[in-house]
MDAnalysis code that builds the backbone (N, CA, C; Angstrom):
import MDAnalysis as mda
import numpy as np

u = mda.Universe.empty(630, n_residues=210, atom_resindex=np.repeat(np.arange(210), 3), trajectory=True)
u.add_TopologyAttr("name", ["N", "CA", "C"] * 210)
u.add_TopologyAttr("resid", np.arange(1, 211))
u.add_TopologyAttr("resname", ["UNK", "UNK", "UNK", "UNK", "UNK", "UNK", "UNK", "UNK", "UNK", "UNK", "UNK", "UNK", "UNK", "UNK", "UNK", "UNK", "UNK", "UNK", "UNK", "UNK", "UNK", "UNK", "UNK", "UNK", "UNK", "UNK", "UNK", "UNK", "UNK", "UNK", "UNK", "UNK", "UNK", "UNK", "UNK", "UNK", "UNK", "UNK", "UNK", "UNK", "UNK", "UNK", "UNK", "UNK", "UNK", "UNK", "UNK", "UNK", "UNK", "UNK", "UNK", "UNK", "UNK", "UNK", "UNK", "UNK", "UNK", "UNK", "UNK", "UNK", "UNK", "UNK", "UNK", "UNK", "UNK", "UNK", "UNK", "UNK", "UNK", "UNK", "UNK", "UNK", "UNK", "UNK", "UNK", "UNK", "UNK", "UNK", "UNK", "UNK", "UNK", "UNK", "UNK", "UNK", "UNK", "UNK", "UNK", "UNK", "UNK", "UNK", "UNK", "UNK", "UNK", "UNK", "UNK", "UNK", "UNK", "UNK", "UNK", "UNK", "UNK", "UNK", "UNK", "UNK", "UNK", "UNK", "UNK", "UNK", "UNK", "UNK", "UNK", "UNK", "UNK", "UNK", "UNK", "UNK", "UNK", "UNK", "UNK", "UNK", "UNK", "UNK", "UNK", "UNK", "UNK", "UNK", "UNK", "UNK", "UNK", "UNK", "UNK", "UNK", "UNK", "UNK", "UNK", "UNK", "UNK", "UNK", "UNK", "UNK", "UNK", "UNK", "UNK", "UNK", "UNK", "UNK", "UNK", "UNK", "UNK", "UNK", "UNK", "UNK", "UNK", "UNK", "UNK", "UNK", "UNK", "UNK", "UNK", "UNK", "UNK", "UNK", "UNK", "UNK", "UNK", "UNK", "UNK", "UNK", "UNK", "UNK", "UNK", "UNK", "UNK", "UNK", "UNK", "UNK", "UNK", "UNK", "UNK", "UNK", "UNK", "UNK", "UNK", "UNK", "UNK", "UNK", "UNK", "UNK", "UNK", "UNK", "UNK", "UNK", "UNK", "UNK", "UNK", "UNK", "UNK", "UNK", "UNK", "UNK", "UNK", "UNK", "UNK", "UNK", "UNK", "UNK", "UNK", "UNK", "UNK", "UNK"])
u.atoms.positions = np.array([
    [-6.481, -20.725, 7.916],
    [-7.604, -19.808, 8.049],
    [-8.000, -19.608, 9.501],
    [-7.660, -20.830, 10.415],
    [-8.654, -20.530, 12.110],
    [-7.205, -19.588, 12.408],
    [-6.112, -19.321, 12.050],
    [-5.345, -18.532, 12.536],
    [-5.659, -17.048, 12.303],
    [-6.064, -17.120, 10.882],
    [-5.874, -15.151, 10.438],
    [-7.658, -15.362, 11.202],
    [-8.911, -15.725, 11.815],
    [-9.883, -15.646, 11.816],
    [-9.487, -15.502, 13.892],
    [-8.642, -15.962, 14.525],
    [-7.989, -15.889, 15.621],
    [-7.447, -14.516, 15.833],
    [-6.683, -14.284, 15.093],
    [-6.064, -12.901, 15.037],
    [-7.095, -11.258, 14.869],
    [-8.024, -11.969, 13.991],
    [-9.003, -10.888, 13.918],
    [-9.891, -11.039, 14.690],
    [-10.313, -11.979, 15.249],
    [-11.055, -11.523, 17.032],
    [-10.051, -10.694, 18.012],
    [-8.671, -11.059, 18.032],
    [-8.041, -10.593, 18.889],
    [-7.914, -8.845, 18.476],
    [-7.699, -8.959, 16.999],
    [-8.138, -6.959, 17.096],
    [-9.527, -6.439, 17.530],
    [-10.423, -7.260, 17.236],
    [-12.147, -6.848, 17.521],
    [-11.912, -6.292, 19.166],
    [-11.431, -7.165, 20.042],
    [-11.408, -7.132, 21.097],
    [-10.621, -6.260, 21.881],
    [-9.344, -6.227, 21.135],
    [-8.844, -4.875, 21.661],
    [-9.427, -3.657, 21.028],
    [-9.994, -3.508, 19.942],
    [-10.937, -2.168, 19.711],
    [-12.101, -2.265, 20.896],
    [-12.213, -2.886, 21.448],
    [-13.728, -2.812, 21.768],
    [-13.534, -2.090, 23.879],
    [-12.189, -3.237, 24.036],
    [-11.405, -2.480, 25.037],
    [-11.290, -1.321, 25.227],
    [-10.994, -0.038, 24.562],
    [-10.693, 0.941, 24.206],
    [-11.567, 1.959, 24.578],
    [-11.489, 2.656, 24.481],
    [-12.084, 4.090, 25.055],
    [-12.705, 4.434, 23.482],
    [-14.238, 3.970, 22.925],
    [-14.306, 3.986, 21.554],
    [-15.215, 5.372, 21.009],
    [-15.000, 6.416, 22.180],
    [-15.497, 7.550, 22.182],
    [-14.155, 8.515, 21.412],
    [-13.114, 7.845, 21.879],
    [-11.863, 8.835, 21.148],
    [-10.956, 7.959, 20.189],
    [-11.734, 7.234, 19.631],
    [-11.348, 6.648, 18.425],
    [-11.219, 7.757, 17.449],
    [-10.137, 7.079, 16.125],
    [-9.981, 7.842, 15.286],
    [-9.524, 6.788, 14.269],
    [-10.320, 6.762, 12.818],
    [-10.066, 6.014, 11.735],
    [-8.937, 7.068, 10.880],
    [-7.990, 6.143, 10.436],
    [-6.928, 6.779, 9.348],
    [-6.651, 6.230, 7.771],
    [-6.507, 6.914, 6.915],
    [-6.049, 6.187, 5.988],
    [-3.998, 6.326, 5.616],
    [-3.399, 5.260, 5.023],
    [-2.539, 5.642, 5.221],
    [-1.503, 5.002, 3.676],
    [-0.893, 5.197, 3.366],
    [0.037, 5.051, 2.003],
    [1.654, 5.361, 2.332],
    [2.362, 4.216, 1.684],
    [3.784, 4.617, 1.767],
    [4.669, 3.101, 1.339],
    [5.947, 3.947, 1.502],
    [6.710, 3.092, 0.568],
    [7.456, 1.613, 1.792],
    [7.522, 0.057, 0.977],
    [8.127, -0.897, 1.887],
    [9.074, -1.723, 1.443],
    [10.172, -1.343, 0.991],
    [11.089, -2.259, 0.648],
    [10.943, -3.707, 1.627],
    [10.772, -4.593, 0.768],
    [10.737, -5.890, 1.532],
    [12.184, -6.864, 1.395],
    [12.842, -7.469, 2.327],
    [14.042, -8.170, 2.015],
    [13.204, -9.613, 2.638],
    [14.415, -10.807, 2.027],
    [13.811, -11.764, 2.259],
    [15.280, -12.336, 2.481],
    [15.682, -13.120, 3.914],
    [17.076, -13.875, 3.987],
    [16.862, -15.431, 3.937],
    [18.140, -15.798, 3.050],
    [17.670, -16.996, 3.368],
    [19.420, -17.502, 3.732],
    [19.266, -19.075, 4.802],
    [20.238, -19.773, 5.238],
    [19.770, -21.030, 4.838],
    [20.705, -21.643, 4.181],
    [20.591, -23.584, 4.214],
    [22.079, -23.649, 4.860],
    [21.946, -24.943, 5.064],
    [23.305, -25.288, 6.075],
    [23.311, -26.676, 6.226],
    [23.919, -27.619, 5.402],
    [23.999, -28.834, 5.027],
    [25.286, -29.148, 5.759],
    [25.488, -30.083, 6.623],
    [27.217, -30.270, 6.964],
    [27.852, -29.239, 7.027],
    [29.392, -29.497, 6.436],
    [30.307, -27.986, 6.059],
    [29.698, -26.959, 5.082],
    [28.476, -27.308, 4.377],
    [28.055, -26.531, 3.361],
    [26.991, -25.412, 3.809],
    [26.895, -24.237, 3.904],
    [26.830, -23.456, 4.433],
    [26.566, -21.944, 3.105],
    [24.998, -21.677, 2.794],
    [24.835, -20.632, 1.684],
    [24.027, -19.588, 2.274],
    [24.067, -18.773, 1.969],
    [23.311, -17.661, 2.477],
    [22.733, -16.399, 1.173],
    [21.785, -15.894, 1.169],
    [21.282, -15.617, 0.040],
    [20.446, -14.289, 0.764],
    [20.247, -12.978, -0.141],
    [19.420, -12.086, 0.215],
    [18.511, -11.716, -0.836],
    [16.897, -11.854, -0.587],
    [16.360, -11.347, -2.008],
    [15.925, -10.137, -1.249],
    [15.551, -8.581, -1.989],
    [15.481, -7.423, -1.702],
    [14.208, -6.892, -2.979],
    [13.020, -6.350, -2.458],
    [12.361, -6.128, -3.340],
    [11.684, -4.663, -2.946],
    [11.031, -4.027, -4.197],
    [10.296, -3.199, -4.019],
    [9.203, -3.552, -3.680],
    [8.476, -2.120, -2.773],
    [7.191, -2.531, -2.004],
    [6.602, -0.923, -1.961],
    [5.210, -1.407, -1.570],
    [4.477, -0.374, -1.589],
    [2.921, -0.524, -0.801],
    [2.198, 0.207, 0.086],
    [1.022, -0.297, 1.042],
    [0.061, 0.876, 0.676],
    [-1.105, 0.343, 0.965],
    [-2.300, 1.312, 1.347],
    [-3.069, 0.587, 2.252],
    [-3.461, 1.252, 3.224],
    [-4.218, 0.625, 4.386],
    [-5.593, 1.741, 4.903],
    [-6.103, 0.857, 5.843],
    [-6.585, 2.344, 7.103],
    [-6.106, 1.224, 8.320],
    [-6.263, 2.064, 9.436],
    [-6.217, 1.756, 10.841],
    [-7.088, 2.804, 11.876],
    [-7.358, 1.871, 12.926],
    [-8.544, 2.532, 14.053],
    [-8.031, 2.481, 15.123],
    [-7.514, 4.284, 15.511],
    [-6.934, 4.411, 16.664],
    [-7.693, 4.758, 17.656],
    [-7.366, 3.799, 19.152],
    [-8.634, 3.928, 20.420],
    [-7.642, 4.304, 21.252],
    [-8.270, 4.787, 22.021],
    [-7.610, 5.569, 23.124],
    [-7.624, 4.315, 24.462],
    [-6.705, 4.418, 25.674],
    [-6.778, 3.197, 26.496],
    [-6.817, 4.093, 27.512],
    [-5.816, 5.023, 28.015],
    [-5.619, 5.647, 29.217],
    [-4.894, 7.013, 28.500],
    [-5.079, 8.208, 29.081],
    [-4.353, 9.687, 28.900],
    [-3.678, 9.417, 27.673],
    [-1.973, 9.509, 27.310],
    [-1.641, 9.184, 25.653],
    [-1.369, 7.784, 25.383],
    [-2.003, 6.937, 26.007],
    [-1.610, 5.507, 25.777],
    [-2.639, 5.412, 24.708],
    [-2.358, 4.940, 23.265],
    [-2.985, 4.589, 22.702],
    [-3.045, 3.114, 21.921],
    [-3.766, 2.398, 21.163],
    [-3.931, 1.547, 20.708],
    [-4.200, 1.453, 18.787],
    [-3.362, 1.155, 18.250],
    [-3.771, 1.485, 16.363],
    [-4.024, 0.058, 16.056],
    [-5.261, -0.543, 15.282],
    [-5.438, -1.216, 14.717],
    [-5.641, -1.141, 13.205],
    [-4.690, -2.209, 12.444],
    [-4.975, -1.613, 10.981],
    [-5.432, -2.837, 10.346],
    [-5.557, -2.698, 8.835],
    [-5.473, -3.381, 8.034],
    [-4.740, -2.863, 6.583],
    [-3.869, -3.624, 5.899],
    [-3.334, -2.627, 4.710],
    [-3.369, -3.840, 3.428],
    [-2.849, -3.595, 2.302],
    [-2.463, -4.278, 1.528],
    [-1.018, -3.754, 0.823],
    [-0.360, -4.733, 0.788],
    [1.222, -4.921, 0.252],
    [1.267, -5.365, -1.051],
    [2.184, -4.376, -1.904],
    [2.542, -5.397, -3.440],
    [4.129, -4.881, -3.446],
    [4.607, -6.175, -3.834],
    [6.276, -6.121, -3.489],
    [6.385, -6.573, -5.300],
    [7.624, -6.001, -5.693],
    [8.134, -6.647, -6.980],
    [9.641, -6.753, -7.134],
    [9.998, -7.349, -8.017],
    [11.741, -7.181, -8.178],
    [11.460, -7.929, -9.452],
    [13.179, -7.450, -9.912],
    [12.551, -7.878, -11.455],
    [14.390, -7.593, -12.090],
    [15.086, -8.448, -12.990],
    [16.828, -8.882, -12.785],
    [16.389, -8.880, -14.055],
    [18.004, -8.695, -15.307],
    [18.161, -8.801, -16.815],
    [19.449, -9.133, -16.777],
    [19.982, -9.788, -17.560],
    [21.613, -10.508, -17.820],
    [21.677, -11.491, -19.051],
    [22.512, -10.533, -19.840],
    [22.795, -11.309, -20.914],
    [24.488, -11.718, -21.289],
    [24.544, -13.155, -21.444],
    [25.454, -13.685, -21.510],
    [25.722, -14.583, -22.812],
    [26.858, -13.865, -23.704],
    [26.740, -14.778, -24.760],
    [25.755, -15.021, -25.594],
    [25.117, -14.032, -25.881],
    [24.380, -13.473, -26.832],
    [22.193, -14.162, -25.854],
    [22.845, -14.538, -24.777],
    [21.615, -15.545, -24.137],
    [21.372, -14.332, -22.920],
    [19.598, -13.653, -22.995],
    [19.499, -13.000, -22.387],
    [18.229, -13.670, -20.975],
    [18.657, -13.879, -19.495],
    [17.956, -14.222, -18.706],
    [16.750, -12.982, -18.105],
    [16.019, -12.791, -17.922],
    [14.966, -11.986, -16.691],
    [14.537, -13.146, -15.840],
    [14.123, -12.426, -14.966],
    [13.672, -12.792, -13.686],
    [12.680, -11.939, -13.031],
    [11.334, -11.830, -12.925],
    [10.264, -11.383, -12.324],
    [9.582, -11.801, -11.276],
    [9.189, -10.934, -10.231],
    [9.080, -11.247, -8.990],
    [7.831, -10.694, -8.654],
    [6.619, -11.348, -8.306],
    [5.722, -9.975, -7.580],
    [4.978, -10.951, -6.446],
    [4.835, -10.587, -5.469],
    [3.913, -10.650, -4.152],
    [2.530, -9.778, -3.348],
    [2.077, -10.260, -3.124],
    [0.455, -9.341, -2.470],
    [0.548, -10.176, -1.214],
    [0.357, -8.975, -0.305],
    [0.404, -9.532, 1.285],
    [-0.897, -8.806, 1.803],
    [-1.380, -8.766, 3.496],
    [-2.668, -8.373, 3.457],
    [-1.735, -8.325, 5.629],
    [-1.747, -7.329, 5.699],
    [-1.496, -7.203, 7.376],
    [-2.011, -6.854, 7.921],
    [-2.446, -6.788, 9.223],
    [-2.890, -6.671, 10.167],
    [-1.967, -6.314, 11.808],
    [-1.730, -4.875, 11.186],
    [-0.203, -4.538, 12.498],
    [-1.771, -3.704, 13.990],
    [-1.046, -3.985, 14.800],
    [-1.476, -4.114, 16.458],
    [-0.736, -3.509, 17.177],
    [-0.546, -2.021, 17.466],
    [0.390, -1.120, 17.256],
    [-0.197, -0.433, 18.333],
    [0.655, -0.353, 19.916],
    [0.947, 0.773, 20.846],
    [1.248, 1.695, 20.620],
    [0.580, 2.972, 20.421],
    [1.540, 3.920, 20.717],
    [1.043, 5.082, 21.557],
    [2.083, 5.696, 22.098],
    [2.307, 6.698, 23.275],
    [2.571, 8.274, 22.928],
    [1.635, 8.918, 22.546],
    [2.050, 10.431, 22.367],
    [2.300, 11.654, 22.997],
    [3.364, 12.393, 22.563],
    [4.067, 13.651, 23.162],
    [3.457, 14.724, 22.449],
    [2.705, 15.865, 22.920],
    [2.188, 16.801, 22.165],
    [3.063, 18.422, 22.232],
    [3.723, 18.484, 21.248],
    [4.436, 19.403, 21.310],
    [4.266, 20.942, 21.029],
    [2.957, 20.842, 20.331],
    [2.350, 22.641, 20.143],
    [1.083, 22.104, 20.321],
    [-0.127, 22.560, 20.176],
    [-1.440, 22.611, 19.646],
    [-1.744, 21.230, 18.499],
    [-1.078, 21.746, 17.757],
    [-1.572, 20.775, 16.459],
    [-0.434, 19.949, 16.069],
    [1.065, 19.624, 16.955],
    [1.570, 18.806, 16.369],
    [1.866, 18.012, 17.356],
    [2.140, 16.711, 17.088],
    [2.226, 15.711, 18.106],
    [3.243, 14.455, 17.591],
    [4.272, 14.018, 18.325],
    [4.558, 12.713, 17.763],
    [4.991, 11.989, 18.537],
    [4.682, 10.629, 17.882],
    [3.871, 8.946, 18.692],
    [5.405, 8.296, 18.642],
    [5.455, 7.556, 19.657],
    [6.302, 6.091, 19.556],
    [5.298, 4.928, 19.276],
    [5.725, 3.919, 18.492],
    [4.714, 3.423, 18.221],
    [5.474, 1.226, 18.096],
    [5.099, 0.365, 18.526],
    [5.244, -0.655, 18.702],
    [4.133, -1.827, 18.706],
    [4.884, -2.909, 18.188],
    [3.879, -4.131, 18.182],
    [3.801, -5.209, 17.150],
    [2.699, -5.976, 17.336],
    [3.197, -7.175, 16.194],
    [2.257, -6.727, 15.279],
    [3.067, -7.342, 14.127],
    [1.948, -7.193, 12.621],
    [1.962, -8.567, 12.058],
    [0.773, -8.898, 12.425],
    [0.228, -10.553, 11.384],
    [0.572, -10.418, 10.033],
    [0.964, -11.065, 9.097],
    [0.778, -10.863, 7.425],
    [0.511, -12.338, 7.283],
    [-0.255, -12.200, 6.008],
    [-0.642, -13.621, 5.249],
    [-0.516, -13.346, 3.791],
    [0.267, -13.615, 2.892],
    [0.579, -13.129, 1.496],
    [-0.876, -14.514, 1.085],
    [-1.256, -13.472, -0.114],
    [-2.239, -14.134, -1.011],
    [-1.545, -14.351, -1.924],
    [-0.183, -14.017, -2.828],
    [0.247, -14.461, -3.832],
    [1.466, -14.042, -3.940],
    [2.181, -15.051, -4.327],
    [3.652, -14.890, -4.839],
    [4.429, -15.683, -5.690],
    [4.790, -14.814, -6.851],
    [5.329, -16.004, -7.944],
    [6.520, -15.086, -8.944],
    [7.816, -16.124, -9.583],
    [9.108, -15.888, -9.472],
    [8.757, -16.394, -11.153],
    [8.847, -15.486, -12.111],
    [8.962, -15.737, -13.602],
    [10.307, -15.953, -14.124],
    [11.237, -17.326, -14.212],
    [12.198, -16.955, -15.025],
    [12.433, -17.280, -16.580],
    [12.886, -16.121, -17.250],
    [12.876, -16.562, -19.059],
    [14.394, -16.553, -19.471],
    [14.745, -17.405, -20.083],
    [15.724, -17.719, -20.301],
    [15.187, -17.955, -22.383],
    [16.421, -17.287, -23.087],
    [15.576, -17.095, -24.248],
    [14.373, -16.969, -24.521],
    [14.288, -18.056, -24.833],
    [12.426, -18.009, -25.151],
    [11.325, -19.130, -24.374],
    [12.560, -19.759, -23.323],
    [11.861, -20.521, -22.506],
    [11.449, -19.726, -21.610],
    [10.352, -20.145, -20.711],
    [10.044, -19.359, -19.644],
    [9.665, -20.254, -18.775],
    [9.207, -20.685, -17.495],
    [9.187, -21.002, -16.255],
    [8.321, -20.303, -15.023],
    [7.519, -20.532, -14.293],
    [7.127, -19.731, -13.407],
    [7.022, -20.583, -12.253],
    [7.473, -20.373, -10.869],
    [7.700, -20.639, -9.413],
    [6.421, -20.112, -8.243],
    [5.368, -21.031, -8.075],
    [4.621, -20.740, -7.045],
    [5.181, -20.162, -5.361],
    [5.554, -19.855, -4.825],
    [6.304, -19.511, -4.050],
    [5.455, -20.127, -2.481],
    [3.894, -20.403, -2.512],
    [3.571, -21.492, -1.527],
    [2.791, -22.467, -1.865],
    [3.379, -22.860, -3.290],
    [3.113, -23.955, -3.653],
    [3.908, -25.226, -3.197],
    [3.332, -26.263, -2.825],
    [4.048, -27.788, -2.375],
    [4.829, -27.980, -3.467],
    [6.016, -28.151, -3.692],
    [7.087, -28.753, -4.294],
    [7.628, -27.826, -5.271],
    [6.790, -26.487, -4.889],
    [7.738, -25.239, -6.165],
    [8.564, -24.646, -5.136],
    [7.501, -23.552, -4.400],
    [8.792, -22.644, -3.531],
    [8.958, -22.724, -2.019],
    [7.986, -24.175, -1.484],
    [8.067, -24.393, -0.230],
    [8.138, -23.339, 0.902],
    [7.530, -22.373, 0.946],
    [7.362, -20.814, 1.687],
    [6.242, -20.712, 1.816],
    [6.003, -20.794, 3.603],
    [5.008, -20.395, 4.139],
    [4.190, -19.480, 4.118],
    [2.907, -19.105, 3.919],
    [2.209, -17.734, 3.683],
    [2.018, -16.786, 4.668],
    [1.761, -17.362, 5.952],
    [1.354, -16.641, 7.357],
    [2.908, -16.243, 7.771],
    [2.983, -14.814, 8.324],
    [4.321, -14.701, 9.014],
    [3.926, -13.884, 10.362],
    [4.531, -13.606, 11.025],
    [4.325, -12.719, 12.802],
    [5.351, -11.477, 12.373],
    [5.238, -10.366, 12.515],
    [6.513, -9.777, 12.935],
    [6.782, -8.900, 14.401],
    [7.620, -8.050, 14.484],
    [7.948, -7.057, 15.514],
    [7.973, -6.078, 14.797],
    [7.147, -5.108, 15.061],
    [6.863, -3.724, 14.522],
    [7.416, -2.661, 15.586],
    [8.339, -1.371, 14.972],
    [8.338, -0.178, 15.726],
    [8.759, 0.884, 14.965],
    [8.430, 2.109, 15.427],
    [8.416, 3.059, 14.912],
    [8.024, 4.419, 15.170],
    [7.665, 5.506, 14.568],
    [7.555, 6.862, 14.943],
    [6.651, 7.484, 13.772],
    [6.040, 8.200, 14.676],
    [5.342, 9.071, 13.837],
    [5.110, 10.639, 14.011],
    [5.050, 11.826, 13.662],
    [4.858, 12.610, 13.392],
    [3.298, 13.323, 12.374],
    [2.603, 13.857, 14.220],
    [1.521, 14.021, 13.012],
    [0.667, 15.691, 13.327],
    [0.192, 16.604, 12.285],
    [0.133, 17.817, 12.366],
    [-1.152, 18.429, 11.794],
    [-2.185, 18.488, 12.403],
    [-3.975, 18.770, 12.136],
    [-4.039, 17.756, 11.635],
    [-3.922, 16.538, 11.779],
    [-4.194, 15.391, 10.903],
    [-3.839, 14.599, 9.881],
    [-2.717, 14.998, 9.631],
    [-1.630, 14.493, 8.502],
    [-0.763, 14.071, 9.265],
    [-0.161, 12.619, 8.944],
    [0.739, 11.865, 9.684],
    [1.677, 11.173, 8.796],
    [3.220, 11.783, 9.353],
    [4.554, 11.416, 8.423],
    [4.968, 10.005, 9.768],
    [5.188, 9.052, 9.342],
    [5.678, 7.658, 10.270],
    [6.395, 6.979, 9.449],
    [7.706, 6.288, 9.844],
    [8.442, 5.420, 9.586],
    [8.712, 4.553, 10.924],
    [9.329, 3.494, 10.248],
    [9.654, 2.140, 11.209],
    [10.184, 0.502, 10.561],
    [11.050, 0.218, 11.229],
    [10.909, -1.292, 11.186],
    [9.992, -2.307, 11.332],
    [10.217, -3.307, 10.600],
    [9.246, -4.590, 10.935],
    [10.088, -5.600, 10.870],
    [10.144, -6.507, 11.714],
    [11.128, -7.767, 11.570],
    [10.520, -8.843, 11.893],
    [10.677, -10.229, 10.554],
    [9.555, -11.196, 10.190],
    [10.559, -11.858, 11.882],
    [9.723, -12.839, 12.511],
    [9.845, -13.556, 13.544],
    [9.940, -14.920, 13.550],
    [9.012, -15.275, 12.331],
    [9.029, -17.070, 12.146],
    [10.122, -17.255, 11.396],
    [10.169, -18.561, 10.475],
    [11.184, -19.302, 9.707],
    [9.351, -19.737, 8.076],
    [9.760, -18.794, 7.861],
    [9.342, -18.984, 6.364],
    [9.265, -20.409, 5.239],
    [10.606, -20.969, 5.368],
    [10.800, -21.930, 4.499],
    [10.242, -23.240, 5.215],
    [9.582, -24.144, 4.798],
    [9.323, -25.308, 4.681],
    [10.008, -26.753, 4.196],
    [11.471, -26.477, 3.532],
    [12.391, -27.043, 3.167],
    [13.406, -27.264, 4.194],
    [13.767, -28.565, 4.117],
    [14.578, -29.203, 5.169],
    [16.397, -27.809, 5.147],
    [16.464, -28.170, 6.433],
    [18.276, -27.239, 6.672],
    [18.359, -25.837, 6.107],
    [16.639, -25.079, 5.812],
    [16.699, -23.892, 5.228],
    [15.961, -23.046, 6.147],
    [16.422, -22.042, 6.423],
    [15.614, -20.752, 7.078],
    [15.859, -19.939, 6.219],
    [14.260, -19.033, 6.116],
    [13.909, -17.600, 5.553],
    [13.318, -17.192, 6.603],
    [13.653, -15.783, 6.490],
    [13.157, -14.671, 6.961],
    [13.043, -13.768, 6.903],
    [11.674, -12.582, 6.625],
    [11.471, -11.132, 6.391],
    [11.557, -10.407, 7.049],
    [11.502, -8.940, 6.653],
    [11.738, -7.902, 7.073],
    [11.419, -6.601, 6.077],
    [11.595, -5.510, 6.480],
    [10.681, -4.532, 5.693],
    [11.331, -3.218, 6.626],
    [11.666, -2.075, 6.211],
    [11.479, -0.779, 6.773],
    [10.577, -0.274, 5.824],
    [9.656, 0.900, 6.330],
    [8.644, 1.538, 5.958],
    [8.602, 2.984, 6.481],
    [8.259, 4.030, 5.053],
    [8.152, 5.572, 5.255],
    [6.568, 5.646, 4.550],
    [5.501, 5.886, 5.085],
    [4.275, 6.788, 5.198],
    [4.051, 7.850, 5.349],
    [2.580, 7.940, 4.934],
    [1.981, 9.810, 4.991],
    [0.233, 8.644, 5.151],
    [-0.376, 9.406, 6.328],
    [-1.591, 9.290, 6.599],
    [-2.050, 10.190, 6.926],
    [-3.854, 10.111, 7.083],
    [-4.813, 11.231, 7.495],
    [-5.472, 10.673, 8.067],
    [-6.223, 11.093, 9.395],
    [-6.780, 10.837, 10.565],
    [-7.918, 11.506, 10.030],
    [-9.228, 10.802, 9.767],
    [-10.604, 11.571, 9.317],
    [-11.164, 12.002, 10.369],
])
């Protein structure tokens, strides 16, 4: 908690930096496939694994102005990721259900080119904090079923807080804004000995600048 309560002074402060006369609040929606890699590496033993999920955000963010098009976006959004597997073998049918809620906080440079009157588009860079509030892995196997805390101690050993590297582009026209971009998780996720995870996400949006 003194971390995500650290992080959100550090946006207070760069809003406050800002030129808060040419601020501009946005709301914003769009799609985030989330992948998740993982490596263990025991001796010669050596596995590597990719989980890949659907995703989806709604946020706002508060863009301040710093100098001429140097700008500054502070957001906040919420994330729900799912994935979800069926396989039947020998008359024995498995699922597998997946869902996650994340909560970010991306800190986002960007620099705009104004190309007519009313259209303009941003390069845009920076880190995005996330802290998932929940994540859990249902597997049913006949009629047994099972469920996996995912930062629970001794279920899925996966850290909740992650850092990433954010960049991207946007395109935006009287106030409607089309943006895509990468995000690439930075820490090591797993908490389990000889294992690294790590996220990542590309993302396509549509926002409005009120």
């Amino acid at each position: 908690m003194k971390k995500i309560f650290a992080f959100a002074a550090l946006a207070a402060a760069v809003l406050f930096a800002g030129n808060t006369a040419n601020a501009q609040l946005g709301i914003n929606v769009g799609y985030a496939p989330q992948s998740y890699k993982m490596d263990y590496t025991s001796g010669s033993l050596s596995l590597k694994d990719t989980t890949s999920m659907t995703g989806f955000f709604l946020g706002v963010n508060y863009n301040v102005n710093i100098t001429g098009d140097l700008n500054v976006s502070v957001g906040l959004q919420g994330r729900y990721n799912t994935y979800s597997d069926e396989n039947t073998v020998l008359g024995v049918t498995t699922k597998t259900n997946s869902t996650q809620m994340l909560v970010d906080v991306p800190i986002l440079f960007n620099y705009g080119l104004s190309l007519t009157d009313d259209l303009k588009v941003s390069l845009f860079l920076g880190p995005t904090i996330s802290y998932a509030l929940s994540g859990k892995t249902t597997n049913t196997v006949g009629s047994l079923e099972t469920t996996t805390d995912w930062y629970k101690e001794d279920e899925g050993n996966q850290g909740a807080f992650d850092l990433g590297g954010t960049l991207g582009v946007c395109a935006s026209f009287s106030g409607i804004r089309l943006f895509g971009g990468y995000n690439m998780g930075l820490m090591n996720l797993s908490k389990a000995d000889n294992t690294t995870v790590k996220g990542s996400n590309w993302f396509i949006g549509l926002g409005y600048a009120l």
